[in-house]
Each structure stands twice: as structure tokens, then as C-alpha cells.
C-alpha positions in Angstrom: -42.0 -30.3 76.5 -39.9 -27.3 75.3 -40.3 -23.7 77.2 -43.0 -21.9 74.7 -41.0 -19.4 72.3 -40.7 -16.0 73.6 -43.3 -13.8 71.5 -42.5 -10.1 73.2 -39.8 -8.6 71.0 -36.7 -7.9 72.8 -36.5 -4.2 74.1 -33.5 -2.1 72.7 -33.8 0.5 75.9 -34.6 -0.2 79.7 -35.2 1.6 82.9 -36.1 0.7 86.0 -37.0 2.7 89.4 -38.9 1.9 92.5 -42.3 4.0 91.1 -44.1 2.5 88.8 -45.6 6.0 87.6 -41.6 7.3 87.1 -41.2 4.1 85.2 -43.7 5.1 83.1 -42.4 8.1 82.5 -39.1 7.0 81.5 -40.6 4.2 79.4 -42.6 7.2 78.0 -39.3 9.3 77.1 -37.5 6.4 75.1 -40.4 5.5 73.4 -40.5 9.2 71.9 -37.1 9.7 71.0 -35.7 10.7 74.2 -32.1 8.8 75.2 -31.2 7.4 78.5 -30.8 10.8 80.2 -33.7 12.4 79.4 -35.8 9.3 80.1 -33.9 9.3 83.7 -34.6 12.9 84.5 -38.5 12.3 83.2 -38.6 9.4 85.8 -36.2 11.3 88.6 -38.9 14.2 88.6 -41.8 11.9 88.6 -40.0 10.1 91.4 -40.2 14.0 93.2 -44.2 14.0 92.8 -45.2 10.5 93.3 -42.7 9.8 96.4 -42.4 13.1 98.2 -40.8 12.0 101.2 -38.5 10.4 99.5 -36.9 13.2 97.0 -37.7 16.4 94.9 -36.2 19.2 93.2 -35.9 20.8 96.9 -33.3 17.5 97.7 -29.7 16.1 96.6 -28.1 14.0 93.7 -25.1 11.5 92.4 -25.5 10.7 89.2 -23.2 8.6 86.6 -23.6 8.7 82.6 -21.9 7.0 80.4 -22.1 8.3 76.4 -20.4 5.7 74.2 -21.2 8.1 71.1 -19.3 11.4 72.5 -16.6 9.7 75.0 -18.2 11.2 77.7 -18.3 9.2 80.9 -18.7 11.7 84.2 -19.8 11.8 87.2 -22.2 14.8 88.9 -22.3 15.2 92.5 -24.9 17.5 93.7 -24.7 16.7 97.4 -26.4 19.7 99.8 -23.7 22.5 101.1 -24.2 23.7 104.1 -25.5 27.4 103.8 -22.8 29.7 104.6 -23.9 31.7 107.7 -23.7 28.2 109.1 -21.2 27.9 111.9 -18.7 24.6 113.6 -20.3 25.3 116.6 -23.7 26.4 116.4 -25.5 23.4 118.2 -22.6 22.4 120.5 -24.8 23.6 123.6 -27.9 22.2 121.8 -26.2 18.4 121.1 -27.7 15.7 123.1 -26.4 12.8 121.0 -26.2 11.0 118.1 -29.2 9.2 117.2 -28.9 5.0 118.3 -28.9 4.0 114.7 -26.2 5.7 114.2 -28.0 8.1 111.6 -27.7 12.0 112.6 -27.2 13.6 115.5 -30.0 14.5 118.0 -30.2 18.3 119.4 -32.6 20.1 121.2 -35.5 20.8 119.8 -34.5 18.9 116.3 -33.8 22.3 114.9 -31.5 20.4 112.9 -34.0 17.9 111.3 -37.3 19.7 111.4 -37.8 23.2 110.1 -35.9 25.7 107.9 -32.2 25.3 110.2 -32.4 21.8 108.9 -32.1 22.8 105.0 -28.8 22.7 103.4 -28.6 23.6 99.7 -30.6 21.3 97.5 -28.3 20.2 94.4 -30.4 17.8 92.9 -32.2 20.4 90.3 -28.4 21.7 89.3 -27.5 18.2 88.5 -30.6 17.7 86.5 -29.7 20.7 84.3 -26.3 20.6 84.1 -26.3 16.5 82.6 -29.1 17.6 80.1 -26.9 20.6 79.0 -24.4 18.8 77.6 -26.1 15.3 77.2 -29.7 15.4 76.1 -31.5 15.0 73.2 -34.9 16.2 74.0 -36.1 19.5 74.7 -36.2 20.9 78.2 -39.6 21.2 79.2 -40.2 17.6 77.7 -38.6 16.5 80.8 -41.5 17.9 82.9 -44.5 16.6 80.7 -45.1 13.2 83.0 -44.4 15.0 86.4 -46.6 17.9 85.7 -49.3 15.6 84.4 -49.1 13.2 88.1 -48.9 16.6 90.2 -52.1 17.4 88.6 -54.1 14.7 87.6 -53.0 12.8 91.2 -51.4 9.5 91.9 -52.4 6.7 94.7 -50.6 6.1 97.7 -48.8 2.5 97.4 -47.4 0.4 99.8 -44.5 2.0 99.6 -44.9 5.8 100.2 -47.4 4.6 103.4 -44.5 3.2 104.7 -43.0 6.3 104.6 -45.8 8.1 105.4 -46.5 6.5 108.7 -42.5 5.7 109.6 -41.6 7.0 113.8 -38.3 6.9 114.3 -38.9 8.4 117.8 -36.6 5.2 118.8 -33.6 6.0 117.0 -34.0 9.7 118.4 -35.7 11.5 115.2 -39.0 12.2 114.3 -41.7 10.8 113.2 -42.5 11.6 109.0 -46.3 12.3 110.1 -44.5 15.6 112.2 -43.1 16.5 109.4 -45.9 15.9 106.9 -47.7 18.3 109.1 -45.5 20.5 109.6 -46.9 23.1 107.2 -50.3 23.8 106.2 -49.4 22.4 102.4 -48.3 19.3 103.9 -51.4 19.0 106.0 -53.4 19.5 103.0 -51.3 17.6 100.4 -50.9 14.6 102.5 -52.8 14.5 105.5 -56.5 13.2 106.1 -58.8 15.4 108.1 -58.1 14.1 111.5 -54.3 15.1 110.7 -53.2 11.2 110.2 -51.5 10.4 106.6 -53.5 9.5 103.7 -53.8 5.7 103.6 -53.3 3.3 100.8 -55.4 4.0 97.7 -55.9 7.5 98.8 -55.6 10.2 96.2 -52.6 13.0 96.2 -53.3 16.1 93.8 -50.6 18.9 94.0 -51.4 21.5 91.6 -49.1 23.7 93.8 -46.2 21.5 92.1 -47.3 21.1 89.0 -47.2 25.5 88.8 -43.4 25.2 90.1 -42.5 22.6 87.7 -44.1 24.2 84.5 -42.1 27.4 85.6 -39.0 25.6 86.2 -40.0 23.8 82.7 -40.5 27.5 81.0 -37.2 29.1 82.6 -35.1 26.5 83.4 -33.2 25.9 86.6 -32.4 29.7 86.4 -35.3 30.6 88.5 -34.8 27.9 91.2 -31.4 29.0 91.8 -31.4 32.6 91.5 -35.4 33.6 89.7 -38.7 33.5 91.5 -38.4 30.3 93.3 -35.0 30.9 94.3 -37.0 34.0 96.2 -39.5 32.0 97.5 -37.4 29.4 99.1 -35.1 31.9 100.6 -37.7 34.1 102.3 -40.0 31.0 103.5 -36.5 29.6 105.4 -35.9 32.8 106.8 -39.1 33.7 108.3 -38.3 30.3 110.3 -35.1 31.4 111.2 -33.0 29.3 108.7 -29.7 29.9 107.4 -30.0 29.1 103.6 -29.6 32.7 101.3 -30.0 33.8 98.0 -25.9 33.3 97.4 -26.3 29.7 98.7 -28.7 28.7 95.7 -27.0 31.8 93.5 -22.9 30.1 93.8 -24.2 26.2 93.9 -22.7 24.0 91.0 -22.5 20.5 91.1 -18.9 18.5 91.9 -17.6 17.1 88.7 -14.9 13.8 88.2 -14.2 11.0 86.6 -15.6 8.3 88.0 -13.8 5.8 90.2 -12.8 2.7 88.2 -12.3 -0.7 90.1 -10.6 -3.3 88.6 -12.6 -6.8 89.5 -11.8 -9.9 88.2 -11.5 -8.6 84.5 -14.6 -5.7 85.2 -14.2 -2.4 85.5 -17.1 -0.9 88.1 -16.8 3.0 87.6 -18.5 4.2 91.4 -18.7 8.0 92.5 -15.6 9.5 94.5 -16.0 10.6 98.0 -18.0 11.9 99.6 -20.3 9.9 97.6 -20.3 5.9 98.9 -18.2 4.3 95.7 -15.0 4.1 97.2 -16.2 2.0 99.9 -18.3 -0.3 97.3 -14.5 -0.2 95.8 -12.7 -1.3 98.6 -15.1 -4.7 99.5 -14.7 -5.6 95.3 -10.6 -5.3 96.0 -10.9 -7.1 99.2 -12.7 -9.8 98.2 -11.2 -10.1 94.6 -8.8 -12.3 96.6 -11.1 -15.0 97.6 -12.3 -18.0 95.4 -16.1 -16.9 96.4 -17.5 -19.7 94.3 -15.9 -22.2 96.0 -17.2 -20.9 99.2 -20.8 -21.5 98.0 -23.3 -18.8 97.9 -24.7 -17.6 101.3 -23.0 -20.4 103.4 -21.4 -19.3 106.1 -17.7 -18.8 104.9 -19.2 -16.7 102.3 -21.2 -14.5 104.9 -18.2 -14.1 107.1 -15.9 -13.5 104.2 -17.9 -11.0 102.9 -19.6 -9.3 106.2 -15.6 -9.0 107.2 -14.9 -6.9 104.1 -17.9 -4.7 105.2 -16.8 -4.6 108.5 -13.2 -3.1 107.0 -14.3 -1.0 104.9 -16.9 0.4 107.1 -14.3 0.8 109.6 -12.2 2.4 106.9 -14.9 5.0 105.6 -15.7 6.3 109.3 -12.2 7.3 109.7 -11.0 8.4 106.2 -14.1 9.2 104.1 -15.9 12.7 104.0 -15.7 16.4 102.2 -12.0 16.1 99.9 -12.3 20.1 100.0 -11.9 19.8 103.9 -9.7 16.7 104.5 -7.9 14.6 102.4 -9.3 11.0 101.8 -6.6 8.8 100.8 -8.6 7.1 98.1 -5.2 5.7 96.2 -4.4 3.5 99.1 -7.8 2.3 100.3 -8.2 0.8 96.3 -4.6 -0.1 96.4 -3.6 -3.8 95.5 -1.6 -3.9 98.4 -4.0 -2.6 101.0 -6.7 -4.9 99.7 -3.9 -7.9 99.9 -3.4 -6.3 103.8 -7.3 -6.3 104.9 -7.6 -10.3 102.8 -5.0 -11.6 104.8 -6.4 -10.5 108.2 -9.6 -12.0 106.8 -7.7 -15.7 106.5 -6.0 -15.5 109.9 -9.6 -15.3 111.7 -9.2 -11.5 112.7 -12.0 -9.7 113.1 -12.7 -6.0 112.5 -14.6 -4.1 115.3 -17.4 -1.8 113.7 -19.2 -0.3 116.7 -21.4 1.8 114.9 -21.6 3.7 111.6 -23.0 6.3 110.6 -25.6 6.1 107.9 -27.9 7.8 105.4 -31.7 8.0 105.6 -33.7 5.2 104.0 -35.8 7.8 102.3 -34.0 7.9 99.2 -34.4 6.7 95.6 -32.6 5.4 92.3 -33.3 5.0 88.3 -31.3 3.3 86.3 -31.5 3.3 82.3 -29.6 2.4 78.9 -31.2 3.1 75.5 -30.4 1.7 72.7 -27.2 3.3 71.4 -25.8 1.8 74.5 -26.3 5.6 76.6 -26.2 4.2 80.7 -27.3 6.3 83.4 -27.4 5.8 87.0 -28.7 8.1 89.7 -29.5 7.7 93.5 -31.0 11.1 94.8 -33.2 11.9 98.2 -34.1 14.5 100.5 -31.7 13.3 102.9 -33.9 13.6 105.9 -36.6 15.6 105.2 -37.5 19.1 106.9 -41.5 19.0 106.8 -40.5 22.7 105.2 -42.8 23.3 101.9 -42.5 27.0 100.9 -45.8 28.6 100.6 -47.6 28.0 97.4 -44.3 25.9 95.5 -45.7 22.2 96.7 -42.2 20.8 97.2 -40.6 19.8 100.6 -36.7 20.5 101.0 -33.9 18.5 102.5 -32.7 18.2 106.1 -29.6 17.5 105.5 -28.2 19.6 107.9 -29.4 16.4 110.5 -26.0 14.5 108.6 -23.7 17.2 110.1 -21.7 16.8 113.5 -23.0 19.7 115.8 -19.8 19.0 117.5 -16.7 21.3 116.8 -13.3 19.4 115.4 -14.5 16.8 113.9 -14.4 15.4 110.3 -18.0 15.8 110.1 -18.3 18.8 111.7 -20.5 22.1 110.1 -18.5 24.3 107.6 -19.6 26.8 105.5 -20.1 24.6 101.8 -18.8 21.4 103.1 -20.7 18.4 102.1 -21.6 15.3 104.5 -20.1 11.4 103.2 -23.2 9.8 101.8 -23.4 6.5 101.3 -25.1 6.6 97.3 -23.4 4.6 94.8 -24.8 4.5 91.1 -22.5 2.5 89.6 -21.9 1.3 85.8 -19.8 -1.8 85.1 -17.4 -2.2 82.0 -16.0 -4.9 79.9 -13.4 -4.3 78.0 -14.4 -0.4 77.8 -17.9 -1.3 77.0 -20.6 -0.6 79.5 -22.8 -3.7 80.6 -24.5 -2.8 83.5 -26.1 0.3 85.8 -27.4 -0.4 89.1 -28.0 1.7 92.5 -29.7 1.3 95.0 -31.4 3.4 98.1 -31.3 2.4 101.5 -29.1 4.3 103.6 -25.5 3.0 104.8 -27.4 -0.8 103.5 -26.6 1.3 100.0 -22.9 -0.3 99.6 -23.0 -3.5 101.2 -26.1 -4.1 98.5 -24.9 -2.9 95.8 -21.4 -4.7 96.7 -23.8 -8.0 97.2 -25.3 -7.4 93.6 -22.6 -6.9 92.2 -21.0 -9.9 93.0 -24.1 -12.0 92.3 -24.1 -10.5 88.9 -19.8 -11.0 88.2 -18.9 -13.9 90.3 -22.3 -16.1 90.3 -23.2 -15.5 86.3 -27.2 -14.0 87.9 -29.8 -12.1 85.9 -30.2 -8.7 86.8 -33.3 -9.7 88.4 -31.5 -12.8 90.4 -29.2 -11.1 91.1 -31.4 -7.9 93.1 -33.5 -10.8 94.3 -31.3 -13.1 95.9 -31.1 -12.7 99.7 -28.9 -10.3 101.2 -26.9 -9.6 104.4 -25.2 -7.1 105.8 -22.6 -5.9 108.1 -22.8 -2.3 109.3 -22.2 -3.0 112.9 -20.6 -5.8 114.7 -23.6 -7.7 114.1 -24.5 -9.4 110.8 -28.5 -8.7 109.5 -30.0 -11.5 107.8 -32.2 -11.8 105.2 -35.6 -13.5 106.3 -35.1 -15.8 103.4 -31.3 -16.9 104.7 -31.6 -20.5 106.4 -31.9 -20.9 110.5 -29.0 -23.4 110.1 -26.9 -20.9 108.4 -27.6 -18.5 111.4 -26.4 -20.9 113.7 -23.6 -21.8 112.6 -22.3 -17.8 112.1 -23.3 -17.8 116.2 -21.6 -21.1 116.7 -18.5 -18.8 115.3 -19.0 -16.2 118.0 -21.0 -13.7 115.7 -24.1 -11.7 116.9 -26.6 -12.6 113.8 -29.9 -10.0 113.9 -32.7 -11.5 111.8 -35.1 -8.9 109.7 -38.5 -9.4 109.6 -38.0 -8.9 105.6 -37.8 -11.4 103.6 -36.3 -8.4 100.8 -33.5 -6.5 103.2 -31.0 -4.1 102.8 -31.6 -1.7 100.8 -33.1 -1.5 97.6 -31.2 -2.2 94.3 -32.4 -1.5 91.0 -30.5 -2.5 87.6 -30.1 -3.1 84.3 -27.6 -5.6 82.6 -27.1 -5.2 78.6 -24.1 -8.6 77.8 -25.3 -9.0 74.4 -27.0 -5.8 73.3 -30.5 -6.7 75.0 -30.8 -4.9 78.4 -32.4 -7.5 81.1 -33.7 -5.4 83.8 -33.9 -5.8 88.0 -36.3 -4.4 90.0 -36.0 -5.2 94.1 -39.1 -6.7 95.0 -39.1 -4.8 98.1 -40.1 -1.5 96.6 -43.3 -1.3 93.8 -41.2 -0.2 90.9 -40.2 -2.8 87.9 -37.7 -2.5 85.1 -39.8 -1.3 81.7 -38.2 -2.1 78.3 -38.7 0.2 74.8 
């Protein structure tokens, strides 16, 4: 029999994000006029109430918007400074190691990762403002109507957020999230039960502390956060703990402005971030592996895996010693994207050589992404998180801030060593594809350093193997941020064996959804498709 006619019209704007209730919200937006941007700040604040461990107005941004109706095509980096009485060496008699994940750095007493010395400047709100200044179409304080009405009314804890909730990373050398939920009395209240565990699924999270802050910010704009009332209340509740941040920090912060990136791949144009945003090393994989016949390979075998995990590897290698703060040290971006370097690293790839990647050093998995395109083609895509976050909630404002200070090298002369308003590499990518100067597709992901070997992965699924948006997020995934390769749950035995039978160290994961979690939307022939990872409890609604 034939397949049944499709009786849903065809959506003329998408977006998609991890939260169903910020999906809603940006659903919400479109529906009412709003255009991609406004719907993605409606969901991105949402996303700040509704997963609080994962980001908020207190925590950092990248975001990407491309505006086929005014030219505009920028990219805003609100990445966390560190405050400026901070100092190189601070910590050095307090550094015990870097953590065995390779995330952070581990000093005595976690000053750097719990409490107010943890909290760089939080540039997510600036970015939020700034993009709406010149891009929006709705009003302000319509941007704040869903979040204020979850911070209020409540929201359930889902599967997701109790992962979060009840994460230890005591192995790795950090902190469990229920110290830091508890750290303050508002996050005892907010998210804790009585007996001081973490609310459990279903439970019920009401925080009309935030939904105050956010009708202010809604009233006054970012104004107050960054030099008003708030601005005041963050700045003395970090310094009654003995933090660093001041009222010039938030006063002199603006986002990073550029161009974006643009890749050339096999006809495409992926526009990614610049450093220290992750895009050039999603860049570098695309040129690498531009010069392999992937297809041919077949999908997931395991040429393809080693072909692909070796261009990881290179890259990685390549962004550990190259790739932080341009304002401090010079990242030779040119080269690294170059046809010639990419012809370099591919021809080491044939001969059988194989890149040693000890360690990297990645991002927190408590991060998040939205991804939208309305219907005069308008594409947005922003990753944004607390970084790791400090357990600090200012008395009263119902928001926790970053601890993004946990990314920074307590050790003196290195590249990621403190500095007064230098930014730490992070790995997020929001990336927009082109064809022929027309945008197509927005994807992201969080996830920490997984972030661009998935979004590399997705990419390829979408440009090399023809895949939905949805195939392409759900197909399985590896990765290769060490000199082992992860596998997918879902990624044969015999597969596995024969990458060991090559002399590889293949780690399993429990997951059968791995490695980060990418969320996009493809638009080929005017009708956006949408991909939400199946790993997170988001989906991709259409307007």
C-alpha cells in the first residue's frame, strides 16, 4: 500500500532545544510574530529557569545569526572574563592537579569551582541584548513572558535535569552538583528536599526569586545587570565570600564580535565561531577529511572510524597547542584551515601514522543549545552554559553564576594561565551551513570537548551521507578526545574488534545516545526538518 498522505501542514519556522518547556517558548514566539532571534532568546531564558544547572543569565554565550533580509551574518561571543583583580599566580601554592578527565584544574579547597572565587564575568545576558538590539523584531520584555511564567508557575524535574542534579564528579577531582545545589540557602530551598538530597523526578521547582530578577531585567533591560541593581547585588554577594568579580567587571563587559569562520566542504560553506570558541577545530576535521572518499569507506566501518577519529586526534592535538584567548596569544587560524595543512595531516592519515592525544582539556557537560529559522529564512544558533557552576545564588535574585574560573590554569606561563579579561578556549560551536550563500542548516550541540567531534559527525551525516536532520543527530557516534576511541552503545562488537585488531584502545559507553548532544534544523527546500538528540528531552517544534 502507499505511505498515508501527510495531513500536518508543513511548518514555515522551526526550533529545537533540549527543554521541552524552552521549546515551547520559542514555538510560542514565532507563532506571535516574533523572528528566529527573539524566539531563540525566549527559549535560551526559559532554558535559564527550567535547567539551572545547566545555564542562566549569571553564565556564558556564542551565538551565530544569520539575517538574509539585512546582510547581517555575525557572530557574538560572550565568553566569561576573568575579573580583573585576578592574578597569574594566585593558586600556584593552592594547585594539586588537573582534574583526570582532563576538565579543570583541581586546588585546594575548590576555591576555584565552588564559591564566589570561582565566578568569572557572566556574558551570556550582554549577548542576549546586544543580538536583539540590532536584530529583533519583538519588544523586549516579550522575551521574558515564558521564563517568568515557568519561574513562577513551576516546572517538573525530567530526566534530564536529575541527571544533573545528582551528577559526583568526585572521580574526576570536582564536586559533586548536590554541594553545589546546597551551597546556599536559595539553592537548598529551590532545589533541595528536606533531607538536603535533590528534588527527584516529577518533583515541582517554583522560583519566584527569578521570576522578580527577570521582570526587572524585562523592565530595565540588561542595564541593571551590568551596572543597576542587580549588578549591585551580585557584586556585594561575591565579595562578602571573598570573590574577585567588581562592579567594573560587569560595568566594561561587551561581547567579542567577528565574522564567522567560513569552511569550504565539498561545495558547503559551514560558517563556525573563531577562537576561543571551538569552530576552528570543527574546521580543521571538515578540511582534513574533505580529502577522503568517506562514502566509499562505508558508514561507521572501521576505515571510516579511524579515518575520522585520526582527524580528531589532529585537530585535538592541534587546538591544545594553538587554540586559546587571540587578545593574549596569536592562534594561527589561516594555516590550521589552510588547503595545504589539511593536505599535510590527510596524508599522515594514508601512510598509517597515528596522532598521540594524551589528554585534552574539555568543557563541562552542563551546557545547552537552541537552534531556530523562521520563515524569512532568519537562522540562529546558540550554545551557552554556566561553565561549571559555583553553587553561588546572590541573596534574593534566584539565579546561580558560572565557575568558570575552574577552566583557567592556576599555573603561571602557560597559555591558559589567569589574566586579567582573558577568556578560556571553549569548545561550543553553533554552526550555520551555506549553499551557494543561502543558509540551509543550524546545529550545536552541548557536551563538553564531545561538542566538536559531534557536531563534526553531524555534519558529515547531513553533507556526505544525504541524512535528515533527525538521522543525522541520531545516528551513532564516536569520538576521539584521547588516544582511545568511545563508542556508541549502538556501534557493532565486530566493529570494535576489528579497531583493537588495529592496535586501538576502543572504550564502550553505556549510552546508546553518546557524545554530546546535537540539536538542528535543516531548511533544502524552504521547509525546515528539525533534529532533536534523543539523549536529552527536548524536540524540534515547527510554526
Amino acid at each position: 500500500m502507499p505511505r498515508p498522505p501527510r495531513r500536518l501542514p508543513a511548518p514555515r519556522a522551526m526550533i529545537v532545544a533540549p527543554q521541552p518547556e524552552a521549546v515551547e517558548a520559542g514555538t510560542a514566539m514565532l507563532a506571535t510574530g516574533g523572528n528566529a532571534l527573539d524566539a531563540a532568546l525566549a527559549c535560551a531564558l526559559t532554558q535559564g529557569v527550567v535547567d539551572p544547572m545547566m545555564c542562566g543569565i549569571g553564565g556564558i554565550a556564542t551565538l551565530q545569526v544569520l539575517d538574509p533580509a539585512s546582510g547581517t551574518h555575525v557572530v557574538l561571543n560572550g565568553l566569561g572574563t576573568c575579573p580583573g583583580a585576578a592574578r597569574e599566580g594566585m593558586w600556584a601554592d593552592l594547585f594539586e592537579g588537573e582534574c583526570s578527565d582532563g576538565f579543570g584544574y583541581r586546588v585546594k579547597g575548590h576555591v576555584n569551582e565552588l564559591g564566589p572565587q570561582a565566578i568569572t564575568t557572566p556574558g551570556a545576558l550582554s549577548v542576549f541584548a546586544e543580538a536583539h538590539a540590532r536584530l529583533g523584531r519583538r519588544p523586549w520584555h516579550a522575551l521574558f513572558e515564558a521564563a517568568i511564567g515557568f519561574a513562577e508557575e513551576g516546572w517538573i524535574v525530567r530526566p534530564h535535569v536529575h541527571a544533573m542534579f545528582t551528577m559526583d564528579e568526585s572521580p574526576y577531582g570536582r564536586l559533586s552538583y548536590a554541594d553545589k545545589l546546597r551551597f546556599t540557602e536559595e539553592g537548598h530551598r529551590l532545589y533541595c528536599r528536606a533531607d538536603g538530597t535533590p528534588k527527584r523526578l516529577g518533583d515541582l521547582v517554583r522560583n519566584p526569586a527569578l521570576a522578580g530578577t527577570l521582570r526587572l531585567i524585562a523592565r530595565e533591560g540588561a542595564e541593571t545587570f551590568y551596572r543597576g541593581t542587580i549588578a549591585r547585588c551580585i557584586v556585594e554577594a561575591v565579595r562578602q565570600g571573598g570573590g574577585l568579580l567588581s562592579m567594573e567587571d560587569l560595568a566594561g563587559f561587551r561581547p567579542a564580535e567577528s565574522a564567522p569562520l567560513r569552511v569550504p566542504y565539498r561545495g558547503y560553506v559551514v560558517a563556525l565561531p573563531e577562537p576561543p570558541a571551538g569552530g576552528v577545530v570543527v574546521g580543521e576535521m571538515l578540511r582534513i577529511l574533505e580529502r577522503f572518499d568517506l562514502v566509499a569507506l562505508g558508514h561507521n566501518t572501521p576505515a571510516y572510524i579511524r579515518t575520522v577519529a585520526e582527524a580528531m586526534k589532529i585537530a585535538g592535538r592541534d587546538k591544545e597547542t594553538h587554540v586559546g584567548d587571540p587578545a593574549f596569544t596569536p592562534v594561527p587560524v589561516e594555516r590550521l584551515l589552510s588547503a595545504a595543512y589539511a593536505e599535510e595531516c590527510a596524508a599522515r592519515i594514508r601512510r598509517g601514522e597515528r596522532t598521540s592525544l594524551p589528554r585534552v582539556t574539555a568543557d563541562a557537560q552542563n551546557t545547552t543549545h537552541v537552534s531556530c529559522v523562521d520563515a524569512d529564512g532568519m537562522m540562529v544558533s546558540m550554545t551557552h552554559t554556566l561553565a561549571t557552576p559555583s553553587g553561588v545564588i546572590p541573596p534574593d535574585l534566584g539565579f546561580m553564576l558560572n565557575g568558570a574560573m575552574n577552566w583557567m590554569d592556576p599555573r603561571p606561563g602557560r597559555s591558559g594561565s589567569i589574566a586579567p579579561g582573558k577568556r578560556r578556549y571553549s569548545a561550543m560551536s553553533p554552526a550555520i551551513v551555506l549553499e551557494n550563500g543561502r543558509p540551509v542548516a543550524t546545529l550545536g550541540a552541548p557536551g563538553g570537548a564531545w561538542i566538536t567531534v559531534a557536531v563534526a559527525q553531524v555534519l558529515l551525516n547531513l553533507l556526505d551521507w544525504g541524512m535528515t536532520m533527525q538521522e543525522a543527530v541520531s545516528a551513532p557516534r564516536f569520538s576521539a578526545t584521547s588516544d582511545a576511541i568511545d563508542i556508541s552503545n549502538r556501534i557493532p562488537r565486530a566493529v570494535q574488534k576489528a579497531l583493537e585488531a588495529e592496535g586501538y584502545a576502543v572504550r564502550r559507553s553505556y549510552q546508546s545516545y553518546a557524545f554530546a548532544g546535537v540539536h538542528g534544523i535543516a531548511r533544502w527546500d524552504g521547509v525546515p526538518e528539525g533534529g532533536a538528540d534523543p539523549q536529552r528531552d527536548g524536540y524540534a517544534g515547527g510554526v
